[in-house]
N, C-alpha and C positions, 0 to 999 in steps of 0.2 A: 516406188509404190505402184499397186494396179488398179483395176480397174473394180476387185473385188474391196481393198481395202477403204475404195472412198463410198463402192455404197455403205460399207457397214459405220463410217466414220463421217466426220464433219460436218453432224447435226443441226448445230445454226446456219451453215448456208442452205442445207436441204429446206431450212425450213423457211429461211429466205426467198428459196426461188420455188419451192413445191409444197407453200404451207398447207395446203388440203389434203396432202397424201398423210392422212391422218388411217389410223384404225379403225376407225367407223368406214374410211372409204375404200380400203381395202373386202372389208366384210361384206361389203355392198357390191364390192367391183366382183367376188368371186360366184355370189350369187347372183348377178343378175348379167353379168360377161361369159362366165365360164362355162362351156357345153363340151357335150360327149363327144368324141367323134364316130362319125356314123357312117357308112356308107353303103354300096350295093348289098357287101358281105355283112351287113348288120352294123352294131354297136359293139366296138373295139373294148373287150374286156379287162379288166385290172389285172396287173399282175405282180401280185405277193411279194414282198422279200422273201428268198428262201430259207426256211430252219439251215441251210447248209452253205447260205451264203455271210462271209467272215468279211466280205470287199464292196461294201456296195458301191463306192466310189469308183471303185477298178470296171464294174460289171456295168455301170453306167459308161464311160471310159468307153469302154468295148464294144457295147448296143450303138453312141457316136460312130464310131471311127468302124465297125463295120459294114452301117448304113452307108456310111460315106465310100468305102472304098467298089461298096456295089454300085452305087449310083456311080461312080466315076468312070465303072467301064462296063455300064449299059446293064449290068445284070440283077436279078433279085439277090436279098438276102441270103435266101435258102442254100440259091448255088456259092457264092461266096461263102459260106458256110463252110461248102466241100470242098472249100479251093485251099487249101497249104499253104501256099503263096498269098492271097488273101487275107485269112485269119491271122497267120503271123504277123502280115504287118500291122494288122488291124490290133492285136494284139500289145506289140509293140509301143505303137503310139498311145496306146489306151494309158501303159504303163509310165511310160515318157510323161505323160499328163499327169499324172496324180503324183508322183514323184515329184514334182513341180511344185502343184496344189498343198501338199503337206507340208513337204519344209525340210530341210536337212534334219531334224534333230525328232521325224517323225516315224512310225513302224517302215520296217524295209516293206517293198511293194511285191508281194510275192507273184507268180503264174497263177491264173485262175485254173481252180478246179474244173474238172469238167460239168457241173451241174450246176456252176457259174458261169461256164461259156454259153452252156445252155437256155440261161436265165439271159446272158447278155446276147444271144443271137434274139429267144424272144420280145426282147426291147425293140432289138433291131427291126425285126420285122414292121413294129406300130410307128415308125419312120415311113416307112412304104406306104403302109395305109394311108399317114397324113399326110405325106406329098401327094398322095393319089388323089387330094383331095381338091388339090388346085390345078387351072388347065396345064394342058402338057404343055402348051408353049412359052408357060412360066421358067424363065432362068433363078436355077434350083445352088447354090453358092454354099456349101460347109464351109463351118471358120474364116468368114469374112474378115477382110484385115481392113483394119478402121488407124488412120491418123493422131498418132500423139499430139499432144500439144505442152507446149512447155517441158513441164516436170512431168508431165502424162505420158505414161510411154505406151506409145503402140499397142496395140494387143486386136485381140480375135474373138469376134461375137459367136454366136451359135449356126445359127441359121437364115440364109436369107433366101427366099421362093419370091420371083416380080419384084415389087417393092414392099416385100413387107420384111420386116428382121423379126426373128425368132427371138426370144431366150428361154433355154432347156432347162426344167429343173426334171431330174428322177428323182422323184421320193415321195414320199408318201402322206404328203400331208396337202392343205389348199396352199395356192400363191399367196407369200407376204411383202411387207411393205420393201423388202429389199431386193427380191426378184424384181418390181418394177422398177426401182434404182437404179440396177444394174441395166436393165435397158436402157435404160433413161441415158446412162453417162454414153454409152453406143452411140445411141440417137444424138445426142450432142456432138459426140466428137465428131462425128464423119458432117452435121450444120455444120460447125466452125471451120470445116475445108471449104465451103462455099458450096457444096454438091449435095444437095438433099436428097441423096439417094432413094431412102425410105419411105415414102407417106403414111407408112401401116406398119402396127409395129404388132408382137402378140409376143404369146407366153405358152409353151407347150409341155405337157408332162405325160411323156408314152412309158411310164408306170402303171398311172390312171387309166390312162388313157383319156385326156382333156385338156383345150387349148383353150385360148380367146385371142380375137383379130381388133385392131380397133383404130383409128386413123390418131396418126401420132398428135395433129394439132389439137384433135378432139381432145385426147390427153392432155396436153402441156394446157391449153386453157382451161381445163377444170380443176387442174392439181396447184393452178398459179395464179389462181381466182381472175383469169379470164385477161392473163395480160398477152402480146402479142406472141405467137410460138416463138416465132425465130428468134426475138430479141431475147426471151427465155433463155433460149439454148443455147447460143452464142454468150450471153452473158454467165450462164450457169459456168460452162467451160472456162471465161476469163478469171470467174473468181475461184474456180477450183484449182488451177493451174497456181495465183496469185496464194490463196489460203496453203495447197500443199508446200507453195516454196520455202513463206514463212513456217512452217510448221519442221522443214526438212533442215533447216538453218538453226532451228532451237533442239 
């Protein structure tokens, strides 16, 4: 199991250890958390699904991984754009990931179009922007690798800039209760190695164009009606680890 099937699953421990991550706090978290991103060059505009986009898993996929493969050797978007060797690989792993994401018994994962490269180079770009947004001396991390635990296997979060962890969604709609989930089992698992990496955790959507930053504990004590973080998170992790074994046994 990953990391995606326990936010969407085993609702009585969520609501065990995060009874307040209710829908009303959601609603509340998206309007009075969530801002545009803004900077010199203005406020970072939306950008549409395309009439001619068939992938938008793949085109997100893509805007990732070729953010990342710019950021990795120093350059912008733009130029990686024109690099061959770049986009391909960027390409590549976009593919490699959602082939994943779906499932053997899902549509084959074709090449994107060109006016889907182009949609997904646009993504890319509003990475740039919102790194830009923190100091350069910020260590900038794609697909951090976070600690299994038990039956928890490994896996890889979004983004981490200083200590904050990201989680990406591309789409088009506000943050729901299971984007913050998803964080959440991140933020736990890497507490349960003893290494609080994190102290800030957030949520970014360069579709939107809108993020929210927010201090992990501030989170965990108002989702957990104010009991201590860490024991939260480390205990969230024991019993999820315990719940998926029985669950993987029956």
């Amino acid at each position: 199991m990953n990391e995606r099937d326990f936010a969407k699953g085993f609702s009585e421990m969520w609501e065990n250890y995060f009874p307040l991550l209710t829908p009303n706090f959601v609603q509340v978290f998206n309007e009075a958390y969530v801002r545009r991103i803004t900077d010199p060059s203005g406020v970072v505009a939306q950008i549409p699904l395309g009439s001619d986009t068939h992938q938008a898993d793949a085109v997100a996929e893509f805007a990732f991984h070729l953010a990342a493969e710019a950021y990795a050797v120093g350059t912008s978007v733009d130029h990686a754009s024109g690099d061959p060797q770049l986009t391909e690989r960027a390409m590549s792993e976009a593919l490699l990931a959602v082939r994943g994401q779906r499932g053997q018994l899902s549509p084959i994962v074709h090449c994107l179009s060109e006016a889907e490269q182009r949609e997904g180079v646009a993504l890319a770009r509003i990475y740039e922007r919102f790194i830009g947004l923190w100091p350069a001396n910020a260590a900038v991390e794609f697909s951090p690798a976070i600690a299994g635990a038990n039956v928890i296997a490994s896996c890889r979060a979004d983004l981490s800039i200083g200590t904050a962890l990201y989680e990406i969604k591309t789409v088009s709609r506000h943050f729901q209760s299971r984007d913050i989930r998803q964080l959440l089992i991140y933020l736990a698992l890497q507490a349960a190695t003893g290494d609080r990496r994190w102290l800030y955790g957030g949520l970014f959507n360069p579709r939107v164009g809108v993020f929210c930053r927010f201090s992990v504990d501030w989170l965990v004590e108002r989702l957990s009606g104010g009991r201590p973080p860490l024991d939260v998170l480390v205990g969230f992790v024991l019993a999820l680890s315990r719940d998926a074994e029985i669950e993987t046994r029956f």
